[in-house]
Each structure stands twice: as C-alpha cells, then as structure tokens.
Backbone as CSV, one residue per row, in Angstrom:
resi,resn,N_x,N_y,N_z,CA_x,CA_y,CA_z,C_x,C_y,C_z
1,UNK,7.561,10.699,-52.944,8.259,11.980,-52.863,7.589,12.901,-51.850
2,UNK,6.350,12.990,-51.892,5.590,13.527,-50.776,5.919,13.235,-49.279
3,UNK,5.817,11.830,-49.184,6.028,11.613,-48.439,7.304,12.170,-47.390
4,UNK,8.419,11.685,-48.376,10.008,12.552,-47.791,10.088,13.581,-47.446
5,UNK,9.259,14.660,-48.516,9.105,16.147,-48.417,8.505,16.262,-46.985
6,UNK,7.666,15.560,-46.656,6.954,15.879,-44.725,8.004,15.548,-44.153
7,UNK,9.252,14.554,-44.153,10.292,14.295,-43.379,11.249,15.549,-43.358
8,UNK,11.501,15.751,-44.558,12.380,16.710,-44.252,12.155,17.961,-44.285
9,UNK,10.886,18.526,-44.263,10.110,19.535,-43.504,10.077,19.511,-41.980
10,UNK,9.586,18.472,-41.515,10.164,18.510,-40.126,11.317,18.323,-39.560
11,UNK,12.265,17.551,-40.106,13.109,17.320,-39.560,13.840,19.021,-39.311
12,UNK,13.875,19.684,-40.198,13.870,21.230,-40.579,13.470,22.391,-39.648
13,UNK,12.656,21.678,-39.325,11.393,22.779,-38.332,12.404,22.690,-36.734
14,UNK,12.203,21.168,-36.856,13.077,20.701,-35.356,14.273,21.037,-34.936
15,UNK,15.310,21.463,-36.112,16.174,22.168,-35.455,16.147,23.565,-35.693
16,UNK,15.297,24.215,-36.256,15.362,25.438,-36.095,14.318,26.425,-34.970
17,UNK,13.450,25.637,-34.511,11.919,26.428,-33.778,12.837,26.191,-32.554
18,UNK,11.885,26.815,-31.761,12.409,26.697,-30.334,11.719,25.326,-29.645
19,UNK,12.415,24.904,-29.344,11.577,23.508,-28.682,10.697,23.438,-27.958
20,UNK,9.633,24.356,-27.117,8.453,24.212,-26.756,7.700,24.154,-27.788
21,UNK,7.857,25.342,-28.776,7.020,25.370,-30.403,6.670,24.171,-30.597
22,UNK,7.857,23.272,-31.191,8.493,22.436,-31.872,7.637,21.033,-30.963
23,UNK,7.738,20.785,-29.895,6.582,20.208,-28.798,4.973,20.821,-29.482
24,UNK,4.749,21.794,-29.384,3.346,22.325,-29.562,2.933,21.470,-30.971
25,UNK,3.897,21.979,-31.676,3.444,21.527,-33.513,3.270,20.271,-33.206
26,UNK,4.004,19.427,-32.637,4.006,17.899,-32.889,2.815,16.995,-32.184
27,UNK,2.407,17.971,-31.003,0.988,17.538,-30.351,-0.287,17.998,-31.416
28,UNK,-0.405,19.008,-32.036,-1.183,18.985,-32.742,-1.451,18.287,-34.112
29,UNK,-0.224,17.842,-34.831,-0.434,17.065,-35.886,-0.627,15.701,-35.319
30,UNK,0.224,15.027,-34.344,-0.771,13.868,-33.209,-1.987,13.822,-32.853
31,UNK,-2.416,14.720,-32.571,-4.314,14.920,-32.482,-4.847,14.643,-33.642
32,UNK,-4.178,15.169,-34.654,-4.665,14.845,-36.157,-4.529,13.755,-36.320
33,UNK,-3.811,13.330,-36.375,-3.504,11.784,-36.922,-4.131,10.787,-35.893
34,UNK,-4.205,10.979,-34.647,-5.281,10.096,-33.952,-6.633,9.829,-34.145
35,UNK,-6.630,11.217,-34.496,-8.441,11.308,-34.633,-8.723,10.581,-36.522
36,UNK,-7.630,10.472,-37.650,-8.039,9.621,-38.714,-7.382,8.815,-38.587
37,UNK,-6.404,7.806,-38.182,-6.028,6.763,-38.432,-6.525,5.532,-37.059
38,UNK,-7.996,5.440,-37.636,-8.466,4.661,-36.168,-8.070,3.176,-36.280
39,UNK,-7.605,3.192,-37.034,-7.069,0.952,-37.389,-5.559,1.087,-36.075
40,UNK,-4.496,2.434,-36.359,-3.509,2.498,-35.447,-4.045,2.724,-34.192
41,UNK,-4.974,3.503,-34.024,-5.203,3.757,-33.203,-5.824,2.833,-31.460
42,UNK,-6.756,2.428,-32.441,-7.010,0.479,-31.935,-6.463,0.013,-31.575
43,UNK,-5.325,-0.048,-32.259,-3.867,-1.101,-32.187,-3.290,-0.278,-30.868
44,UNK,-3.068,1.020,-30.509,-2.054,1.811,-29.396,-3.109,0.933,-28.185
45,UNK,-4.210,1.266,-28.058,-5.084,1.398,-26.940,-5.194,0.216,-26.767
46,UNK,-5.363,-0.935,-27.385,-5.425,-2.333,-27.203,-3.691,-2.523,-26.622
47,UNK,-2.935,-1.979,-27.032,-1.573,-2.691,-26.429,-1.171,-1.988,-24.938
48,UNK,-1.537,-0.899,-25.340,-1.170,-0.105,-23.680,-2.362,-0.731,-22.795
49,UNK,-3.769,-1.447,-23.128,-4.712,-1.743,-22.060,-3.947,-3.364,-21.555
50,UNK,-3.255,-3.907,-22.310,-2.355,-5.289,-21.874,-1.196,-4.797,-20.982
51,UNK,-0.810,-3.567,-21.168,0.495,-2.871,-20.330,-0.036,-2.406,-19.020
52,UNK,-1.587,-1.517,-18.979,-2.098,-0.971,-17.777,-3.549,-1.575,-17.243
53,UNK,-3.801,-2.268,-18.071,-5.461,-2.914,-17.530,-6.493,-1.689,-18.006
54,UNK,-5.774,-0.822,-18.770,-7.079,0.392,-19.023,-6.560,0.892,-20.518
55,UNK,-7.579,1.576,-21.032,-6.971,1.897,-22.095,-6.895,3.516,-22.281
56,UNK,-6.912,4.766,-21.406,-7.221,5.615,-21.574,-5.202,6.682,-21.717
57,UNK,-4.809,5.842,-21.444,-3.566,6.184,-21.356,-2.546,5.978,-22.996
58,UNK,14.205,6.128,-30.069,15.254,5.810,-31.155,16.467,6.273,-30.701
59,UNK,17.345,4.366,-30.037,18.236,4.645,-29.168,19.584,4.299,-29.827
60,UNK,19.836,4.101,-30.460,21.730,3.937,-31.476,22.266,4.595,-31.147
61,UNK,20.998,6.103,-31.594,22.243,7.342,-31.903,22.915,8.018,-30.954
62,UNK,22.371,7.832,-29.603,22.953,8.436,-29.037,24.179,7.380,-28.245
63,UNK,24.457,6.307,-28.439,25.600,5.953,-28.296,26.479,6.066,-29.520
64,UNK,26.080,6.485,-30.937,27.031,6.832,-31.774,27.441,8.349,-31.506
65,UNK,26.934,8.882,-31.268,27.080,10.548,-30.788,28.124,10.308,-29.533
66,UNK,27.603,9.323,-28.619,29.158,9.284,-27.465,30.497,8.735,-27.721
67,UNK,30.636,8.566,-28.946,31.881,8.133,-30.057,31.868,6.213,-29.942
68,UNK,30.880,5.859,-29.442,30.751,4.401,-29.923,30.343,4.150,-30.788
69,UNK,31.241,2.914,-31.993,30.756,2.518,-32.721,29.966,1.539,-33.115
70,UNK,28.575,1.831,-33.911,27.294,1.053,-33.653,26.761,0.587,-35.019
71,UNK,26.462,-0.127,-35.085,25.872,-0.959,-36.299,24.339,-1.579,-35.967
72,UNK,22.983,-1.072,-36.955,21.995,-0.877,-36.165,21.544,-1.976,-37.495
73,UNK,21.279,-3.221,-37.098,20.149,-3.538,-37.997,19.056,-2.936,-38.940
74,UNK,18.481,-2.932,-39.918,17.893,-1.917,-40.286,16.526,-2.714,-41.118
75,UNK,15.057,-2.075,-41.512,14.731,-2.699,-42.401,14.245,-1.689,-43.532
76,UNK,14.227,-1.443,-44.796,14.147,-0.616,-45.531,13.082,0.007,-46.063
77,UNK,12.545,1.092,-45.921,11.484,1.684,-46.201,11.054,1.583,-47.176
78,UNK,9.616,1.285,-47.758,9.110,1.051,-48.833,9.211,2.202,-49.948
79,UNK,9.298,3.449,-49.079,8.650,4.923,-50.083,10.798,4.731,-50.243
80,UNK,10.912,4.514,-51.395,12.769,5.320,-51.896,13.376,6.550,-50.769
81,UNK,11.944,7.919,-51.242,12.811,9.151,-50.819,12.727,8.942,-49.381
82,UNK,11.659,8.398,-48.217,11.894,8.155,-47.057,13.005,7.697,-46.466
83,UNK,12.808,6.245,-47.557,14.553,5.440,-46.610,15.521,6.009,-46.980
84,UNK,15.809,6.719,-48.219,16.947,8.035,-48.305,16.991,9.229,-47.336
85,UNK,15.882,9.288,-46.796,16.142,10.608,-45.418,16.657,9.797,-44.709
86,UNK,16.146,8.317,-43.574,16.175,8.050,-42.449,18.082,7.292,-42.871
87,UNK,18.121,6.930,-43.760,20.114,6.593,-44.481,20.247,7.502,-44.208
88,UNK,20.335,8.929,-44.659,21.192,10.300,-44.401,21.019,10.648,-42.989
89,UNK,20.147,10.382,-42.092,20.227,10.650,-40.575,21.031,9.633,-39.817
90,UNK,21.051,8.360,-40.001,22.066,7.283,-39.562,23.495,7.863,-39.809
91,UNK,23.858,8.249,-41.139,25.152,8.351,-41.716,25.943,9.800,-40.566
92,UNK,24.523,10.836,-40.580,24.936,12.299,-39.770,25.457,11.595,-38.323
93,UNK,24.877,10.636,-37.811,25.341,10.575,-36.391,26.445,9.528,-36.246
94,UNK,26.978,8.763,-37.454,27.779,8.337,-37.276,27.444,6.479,-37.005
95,UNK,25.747,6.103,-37.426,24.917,4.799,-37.136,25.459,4.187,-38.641
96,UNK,25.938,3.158,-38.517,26.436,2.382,-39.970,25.039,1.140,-40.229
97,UNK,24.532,1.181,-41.200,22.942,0.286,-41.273,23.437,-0.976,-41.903
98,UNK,23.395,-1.582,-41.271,22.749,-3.516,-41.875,21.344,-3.654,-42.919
99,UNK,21.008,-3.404,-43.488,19.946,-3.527,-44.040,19.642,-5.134,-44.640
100,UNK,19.175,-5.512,-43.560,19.060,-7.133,-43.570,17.736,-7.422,-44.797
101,UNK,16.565,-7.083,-45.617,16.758,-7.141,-47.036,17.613,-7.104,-48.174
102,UNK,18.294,-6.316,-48.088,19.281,-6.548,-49.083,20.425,-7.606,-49.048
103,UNK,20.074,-8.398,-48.345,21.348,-9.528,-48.061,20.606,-10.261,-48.008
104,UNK,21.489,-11.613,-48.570,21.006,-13.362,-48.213,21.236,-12.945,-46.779
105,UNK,20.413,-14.281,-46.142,20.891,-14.876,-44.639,21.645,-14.796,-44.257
106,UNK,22.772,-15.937,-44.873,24.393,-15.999,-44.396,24.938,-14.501,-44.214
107,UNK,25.171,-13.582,-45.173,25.743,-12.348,-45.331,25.311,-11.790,-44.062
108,UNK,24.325,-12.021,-44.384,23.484,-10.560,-42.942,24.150,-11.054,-41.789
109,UNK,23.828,-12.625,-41.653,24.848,-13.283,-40.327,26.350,-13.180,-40.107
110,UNK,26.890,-13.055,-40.986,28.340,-12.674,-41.233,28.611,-11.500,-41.116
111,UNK,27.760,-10.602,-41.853,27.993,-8.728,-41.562,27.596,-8.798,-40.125
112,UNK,26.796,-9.259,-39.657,26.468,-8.854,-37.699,27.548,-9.430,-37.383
113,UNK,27.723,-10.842,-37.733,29.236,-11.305,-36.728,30.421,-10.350,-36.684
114,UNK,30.696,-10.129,-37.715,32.101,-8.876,-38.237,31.732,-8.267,-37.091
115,UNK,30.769,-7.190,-37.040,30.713,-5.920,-36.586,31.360,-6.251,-34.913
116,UNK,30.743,-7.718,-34.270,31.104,-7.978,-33.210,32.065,-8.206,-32.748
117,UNK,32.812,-9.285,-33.743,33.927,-9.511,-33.342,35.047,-8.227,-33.594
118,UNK,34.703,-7.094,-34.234,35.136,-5.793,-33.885,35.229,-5.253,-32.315
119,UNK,34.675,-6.110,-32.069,34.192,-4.867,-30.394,33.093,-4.041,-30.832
120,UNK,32.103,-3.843,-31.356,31.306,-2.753,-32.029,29.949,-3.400,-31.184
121,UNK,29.161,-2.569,-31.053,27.767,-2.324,-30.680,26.931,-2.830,-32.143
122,UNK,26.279,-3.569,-31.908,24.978,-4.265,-32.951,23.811,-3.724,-32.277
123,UNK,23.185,-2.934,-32.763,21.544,-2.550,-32.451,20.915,-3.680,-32.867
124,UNK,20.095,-4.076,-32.336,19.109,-5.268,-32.742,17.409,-4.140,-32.232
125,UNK,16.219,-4.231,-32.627,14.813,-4.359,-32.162,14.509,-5.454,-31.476
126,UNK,14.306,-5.186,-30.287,13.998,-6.270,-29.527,11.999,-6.941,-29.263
127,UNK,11.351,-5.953,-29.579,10.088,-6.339,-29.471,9.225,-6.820,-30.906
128,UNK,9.435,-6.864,-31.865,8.736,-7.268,-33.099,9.498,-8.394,-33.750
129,UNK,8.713,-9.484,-34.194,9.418,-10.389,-34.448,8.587,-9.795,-36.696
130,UNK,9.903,-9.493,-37.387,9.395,-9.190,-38.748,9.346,-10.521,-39.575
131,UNK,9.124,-11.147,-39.041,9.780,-12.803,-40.610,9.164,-13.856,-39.804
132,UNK,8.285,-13.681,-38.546,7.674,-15.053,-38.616,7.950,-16.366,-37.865
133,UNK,9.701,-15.836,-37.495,10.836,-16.786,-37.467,10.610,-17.110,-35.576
134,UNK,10.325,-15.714,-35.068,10.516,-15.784,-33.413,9.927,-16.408,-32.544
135,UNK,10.690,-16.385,-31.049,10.174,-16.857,-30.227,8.837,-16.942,-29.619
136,UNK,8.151,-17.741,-29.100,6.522,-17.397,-28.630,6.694,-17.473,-26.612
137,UNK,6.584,-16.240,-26.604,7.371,-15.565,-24.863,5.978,-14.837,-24.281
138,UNK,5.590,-15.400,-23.096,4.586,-15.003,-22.505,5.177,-13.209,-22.274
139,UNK,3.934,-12.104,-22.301,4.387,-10.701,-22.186,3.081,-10.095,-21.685
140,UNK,3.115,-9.382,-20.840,2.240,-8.406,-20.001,0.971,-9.463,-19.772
141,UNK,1.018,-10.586,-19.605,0.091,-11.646,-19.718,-0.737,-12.145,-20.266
142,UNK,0.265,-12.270,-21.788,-0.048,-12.573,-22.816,0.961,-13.056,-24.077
143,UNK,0.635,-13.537,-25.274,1.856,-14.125,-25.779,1.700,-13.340,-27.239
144,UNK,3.273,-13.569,-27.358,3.548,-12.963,-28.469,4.465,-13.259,-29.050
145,UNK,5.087,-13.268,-30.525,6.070,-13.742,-30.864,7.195,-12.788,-31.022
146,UNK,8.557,-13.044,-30.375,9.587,-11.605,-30.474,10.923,-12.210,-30.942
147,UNK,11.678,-11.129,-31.722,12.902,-11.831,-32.612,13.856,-12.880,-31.738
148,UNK,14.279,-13.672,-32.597,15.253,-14.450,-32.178,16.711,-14.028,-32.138
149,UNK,17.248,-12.730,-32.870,18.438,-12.344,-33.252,18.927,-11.990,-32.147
150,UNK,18.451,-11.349,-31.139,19.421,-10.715,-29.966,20.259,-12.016,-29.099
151,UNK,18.852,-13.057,-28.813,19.909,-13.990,-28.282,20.594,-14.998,-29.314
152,UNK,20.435,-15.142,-30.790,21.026,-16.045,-31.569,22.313,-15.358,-31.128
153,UNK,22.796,-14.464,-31.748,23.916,-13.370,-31.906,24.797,-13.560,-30.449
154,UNK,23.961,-13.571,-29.591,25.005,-14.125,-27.923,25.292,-14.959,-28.036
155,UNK,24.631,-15.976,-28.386,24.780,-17.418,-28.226,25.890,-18.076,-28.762
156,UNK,25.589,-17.195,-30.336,26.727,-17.828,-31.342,28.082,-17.358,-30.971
157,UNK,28.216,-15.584,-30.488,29.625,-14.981,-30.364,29.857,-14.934,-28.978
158,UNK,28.743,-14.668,-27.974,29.512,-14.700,-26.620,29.330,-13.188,-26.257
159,UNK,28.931,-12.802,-27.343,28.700,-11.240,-26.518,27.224,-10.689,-25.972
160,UNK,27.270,-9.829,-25.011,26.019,-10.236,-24.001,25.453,-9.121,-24.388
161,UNK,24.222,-9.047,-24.410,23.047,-8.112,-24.753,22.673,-7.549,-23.647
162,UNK,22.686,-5.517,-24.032,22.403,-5.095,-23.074,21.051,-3.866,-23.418
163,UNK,19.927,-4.462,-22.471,18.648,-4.001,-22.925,19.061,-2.271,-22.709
164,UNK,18.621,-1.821,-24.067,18.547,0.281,-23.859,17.314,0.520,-24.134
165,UNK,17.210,1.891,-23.380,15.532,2.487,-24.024,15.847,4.219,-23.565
166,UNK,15.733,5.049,-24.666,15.518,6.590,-24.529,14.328,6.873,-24.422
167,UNK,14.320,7.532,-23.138,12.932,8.496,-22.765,12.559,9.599,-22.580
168,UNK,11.817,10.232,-22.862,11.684,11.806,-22.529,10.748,12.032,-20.765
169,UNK,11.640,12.768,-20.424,11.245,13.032,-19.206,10.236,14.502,-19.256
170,UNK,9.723,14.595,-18.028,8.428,15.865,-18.197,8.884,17.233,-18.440
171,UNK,10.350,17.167,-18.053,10.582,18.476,-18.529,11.829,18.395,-19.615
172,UNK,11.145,17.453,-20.699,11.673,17.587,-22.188,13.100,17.029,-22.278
173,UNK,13.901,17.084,-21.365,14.943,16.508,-21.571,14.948,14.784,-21.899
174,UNK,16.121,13.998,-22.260,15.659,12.993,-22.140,16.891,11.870,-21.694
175,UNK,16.208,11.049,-21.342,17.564,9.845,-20.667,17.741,8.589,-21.140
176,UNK,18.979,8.331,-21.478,19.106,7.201,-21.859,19.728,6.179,-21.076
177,UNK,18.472,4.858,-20.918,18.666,3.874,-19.949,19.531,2.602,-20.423
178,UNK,20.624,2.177,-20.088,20.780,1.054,-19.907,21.094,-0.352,-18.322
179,UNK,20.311,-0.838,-19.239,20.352,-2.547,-18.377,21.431,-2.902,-18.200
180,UNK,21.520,-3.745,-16.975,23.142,-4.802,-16.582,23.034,-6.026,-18.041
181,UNK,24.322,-6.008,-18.653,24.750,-6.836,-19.574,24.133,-8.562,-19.284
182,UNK,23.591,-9.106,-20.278,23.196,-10.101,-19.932,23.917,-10.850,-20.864
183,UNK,24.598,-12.124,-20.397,26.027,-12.554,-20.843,25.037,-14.217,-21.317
184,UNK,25.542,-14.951,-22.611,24.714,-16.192,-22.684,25.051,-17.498,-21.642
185,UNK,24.146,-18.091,-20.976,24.509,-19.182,-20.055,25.532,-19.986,-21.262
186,UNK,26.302,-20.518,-20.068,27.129,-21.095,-20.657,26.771,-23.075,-20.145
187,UNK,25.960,-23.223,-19.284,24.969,-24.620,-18.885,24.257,-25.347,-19.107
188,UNK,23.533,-24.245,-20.333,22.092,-24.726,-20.985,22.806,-25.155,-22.444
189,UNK,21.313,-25.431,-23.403,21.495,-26.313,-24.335,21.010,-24.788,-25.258
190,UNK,21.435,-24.927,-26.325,21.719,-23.289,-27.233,20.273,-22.978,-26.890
191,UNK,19.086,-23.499,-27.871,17.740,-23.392,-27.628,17.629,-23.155,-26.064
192,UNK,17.460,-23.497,-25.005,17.642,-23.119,-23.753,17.924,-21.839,-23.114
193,UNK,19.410,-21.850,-23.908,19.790,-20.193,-23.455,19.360,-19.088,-24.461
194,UNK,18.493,-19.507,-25.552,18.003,-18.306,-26.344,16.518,-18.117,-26.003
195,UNK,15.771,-18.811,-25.116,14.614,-18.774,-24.392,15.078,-18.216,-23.279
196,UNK,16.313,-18.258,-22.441,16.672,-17.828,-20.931,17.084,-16.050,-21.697
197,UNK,17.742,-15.922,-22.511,17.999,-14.420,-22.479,16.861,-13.658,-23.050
198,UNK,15.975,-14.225,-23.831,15.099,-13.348,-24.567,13.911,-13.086,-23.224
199,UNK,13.660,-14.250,-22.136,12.821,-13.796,-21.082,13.222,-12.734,-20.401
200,UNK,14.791,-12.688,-19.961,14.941,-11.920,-19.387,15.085,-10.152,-20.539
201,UNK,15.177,-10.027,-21.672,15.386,-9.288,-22.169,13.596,-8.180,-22.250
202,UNK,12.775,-9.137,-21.983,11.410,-8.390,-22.359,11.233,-8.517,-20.860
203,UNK,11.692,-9.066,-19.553,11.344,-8.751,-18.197,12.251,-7.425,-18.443
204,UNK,13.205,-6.765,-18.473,13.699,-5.533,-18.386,13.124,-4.758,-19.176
205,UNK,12.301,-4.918,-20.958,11.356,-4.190,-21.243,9.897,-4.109,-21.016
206,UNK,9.683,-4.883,-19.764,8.248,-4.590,-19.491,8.435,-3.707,-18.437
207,UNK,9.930,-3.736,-17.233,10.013,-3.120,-16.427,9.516,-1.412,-17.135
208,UNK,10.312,-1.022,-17.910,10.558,0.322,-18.933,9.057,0.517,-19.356
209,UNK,8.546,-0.076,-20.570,6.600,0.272,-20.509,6.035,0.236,-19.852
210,UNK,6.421,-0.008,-18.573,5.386,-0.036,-17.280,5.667,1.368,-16.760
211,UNK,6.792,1.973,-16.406,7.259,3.251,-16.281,6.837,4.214,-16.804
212,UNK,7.088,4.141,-18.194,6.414,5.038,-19.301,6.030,4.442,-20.705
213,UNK,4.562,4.099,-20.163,3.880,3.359,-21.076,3.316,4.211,-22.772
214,UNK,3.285,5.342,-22.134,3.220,5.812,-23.651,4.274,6.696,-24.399
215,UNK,5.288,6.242,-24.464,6.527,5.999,-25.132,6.628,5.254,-25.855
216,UNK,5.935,4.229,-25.472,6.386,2.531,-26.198,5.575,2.752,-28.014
217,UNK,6.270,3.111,-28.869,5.856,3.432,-29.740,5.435,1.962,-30.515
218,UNK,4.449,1.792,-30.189,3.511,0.384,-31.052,2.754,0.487,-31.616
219,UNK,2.208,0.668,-33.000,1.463,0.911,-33.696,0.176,0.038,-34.553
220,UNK,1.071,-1.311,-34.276,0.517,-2.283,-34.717,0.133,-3.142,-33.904
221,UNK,-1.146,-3.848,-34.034,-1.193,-5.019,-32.792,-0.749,-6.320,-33.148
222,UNK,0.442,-6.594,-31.909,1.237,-7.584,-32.266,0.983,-8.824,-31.700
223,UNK,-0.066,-8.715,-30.525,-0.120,-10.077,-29.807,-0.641,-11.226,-30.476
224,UNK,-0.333,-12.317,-30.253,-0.863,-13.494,-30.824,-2.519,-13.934,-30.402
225,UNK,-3.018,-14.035,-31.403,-4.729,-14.446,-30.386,-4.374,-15.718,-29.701
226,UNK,-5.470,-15.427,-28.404,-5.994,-16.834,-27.918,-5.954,-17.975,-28.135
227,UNK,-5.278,-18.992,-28.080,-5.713,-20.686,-28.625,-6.996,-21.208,-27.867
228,UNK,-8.042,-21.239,-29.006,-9.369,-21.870,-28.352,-9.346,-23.358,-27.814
229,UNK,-10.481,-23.913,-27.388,-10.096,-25.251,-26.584,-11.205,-26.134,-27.613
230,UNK,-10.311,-27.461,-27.805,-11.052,-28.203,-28.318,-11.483,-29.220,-27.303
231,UNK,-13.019,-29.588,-27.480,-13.749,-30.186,-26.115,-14.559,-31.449,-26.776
C-alpha cells in the first residue's frame, strides 16, 4: 500500500507542478536513490560501460493517444496496489494489457494473435528475455539472452515489427522514434528468420543507446557471463 501511495503521489505532483519543478523533484529523489541502492546501481554503470567503454555516464502510449489501437504485453506487479495504478494508467490512455501471467501459453498466443489479425499494434519489450526461453544474440560486444516473441509473432502472422523508442530531448520535450518496418523473410527456415529479425531488431536498438545512452532504463545486469575455456 505504501508503495502505491508514492505512485500516486507522484503521479499527482506531475501533473500539477510546473515542469521544471517537477524535473528538479525527480533529480533529487534520483540522487537519493543512487546513492542507497548500490546492487542497481552496479548493474546501470556496468551496462552503460558495455554501451560506452566508460562508466561515468514508455512507448505504447503515445501511439494510443494518436488514436491507434495498441495492445501492450504486460507483466504484473508483485505489490496489488502498484499493478492497480500502472492498470488504471494503461486504461486512461486507451493501452489494452495482455498480462501474459495470468494466461496459459496457448491463450496468451491466441490473445496476441487476435489483437493482430485485428490490424492492432502488439507492444512487445524487446530487450529482456523474462522466462529463460530467448535468443542468445551477440550485443554491444557481448551476449545476452533477448525475447523470442517479437520475431515468433512475425513469423507466425506475417506482420512486421517495427523497432520504437521515446526520448527526452535537452530541452524537455520529447520524441518519439520509429524504425522502417521489418517484414519476416519469407527464404529462410522459421528458426532462421527469428535469428535474422531479432539481429536486426537490437542493431536498431543499439543504434538508439548509443545516442542516448542514459535513457536506456536497465536496472538489472542482464548480460550473460563469459564461457571459460576448457584446456
């Protein structure tokens, strides 16, 4: 309950302060939270030093806000009153949630197919693989494992994945990028073309963290260790 109560305290603050404020507050509770949570913290500086060689250095809605309809994969927050705020902010902009826990397999695969064969926008996460299941894709020169769903989902329906990323620019405004549609080969062998789109899907998001590397909200360290050599 605490927890929620900080959500929707800010969320509160944010539309009512003036947005430099509203900037100010949020750099200072960031200082806070950098300076005690040093396990995340580890984790930022270790992933941005694989992004820059140094270490010193949420996109649906706004295509549901441009009257497209979007269906965002989802995974469900542990704290109740949390995932009841971040449900009531999906629902305000018009984001319809998949909440792929609460479904068998099949279902979840069937609710994404529906949405597509609608014509509808499927949000997928393209950089965290949650279940274990994903691909192992060389990244910033290094490997890591990242979901399989963006290209299963092409593969199976034919509809082509198109990499997005919202950024805030220096003077606060912010832009939302999209990539040329990447359509599934139709030459290769399924496995084939779900290795050919997912490379190209993290070459267009390394282009983007290379740009603006501390955006890339990563909290956790995701890379796979080293395979040692047996001699």
């Amino acid at each position: 309950m605490f927890f929620a109560l900080l959500y929707q305290l800010g969320h509160g603050a944010a539309w009512f302060l003036p947005r430099p404020l509203s900037y100010w507050i949020a750099h200072r509770l960031a200082d806070h939270c950098y300076r005690r949570a040093s396990k995340d913290r580890a984790a930022v500086r270790e992933n941005l030093k694989s992004v820059l060689g140094r270490t010193d250095l949420p996109a649906g809605a706004v295509l549901s806000l441009l009257g497209l309809p979007v269906n965002a994969v989802i995974l469900t927050h542990q704290n109740p009153g949390v995932d009841a705020f971040f449900s009531r902010q999906r629902s305000r902009v018009g984001v319809k949630g998949i909440a792929i826990q609460r479904m068998s397999p099949r279902q979840f695969f069937e609710t994404s197919c529906d949405a597509l064969r609608r014509n509808e926008i499927l949000a997928l996460v393209g950089d965290r693989d949650f279940f274990g299941h994903g691909l192992t894709i060389p990244f910033f020169g290094r490997t890591l494992k990242v979901p399989t769903g963006p290209a299963a989902f092409s593969v199976k329906t034919g509809a082509p994945i198109v990499p997005g990323f919202l950024v805030r620019e220096a003077d606060g405004s912010y832009r939302f990028l999209l990539e040329e549609p990447l359509f599934p080969p139709t030459d290769l062998k399924k496995g084939e073309a779900m290795v050919w789109l997912t490379e190209r899907c993290l070459a267009a998001m390394a282009r983007v963290i290379r740009q603006y590397p501390t955006q890339w909200y990563m909290f956790q360290e995701f890379w796979l260790p080293p395979r040692g050599l047996i001699l």
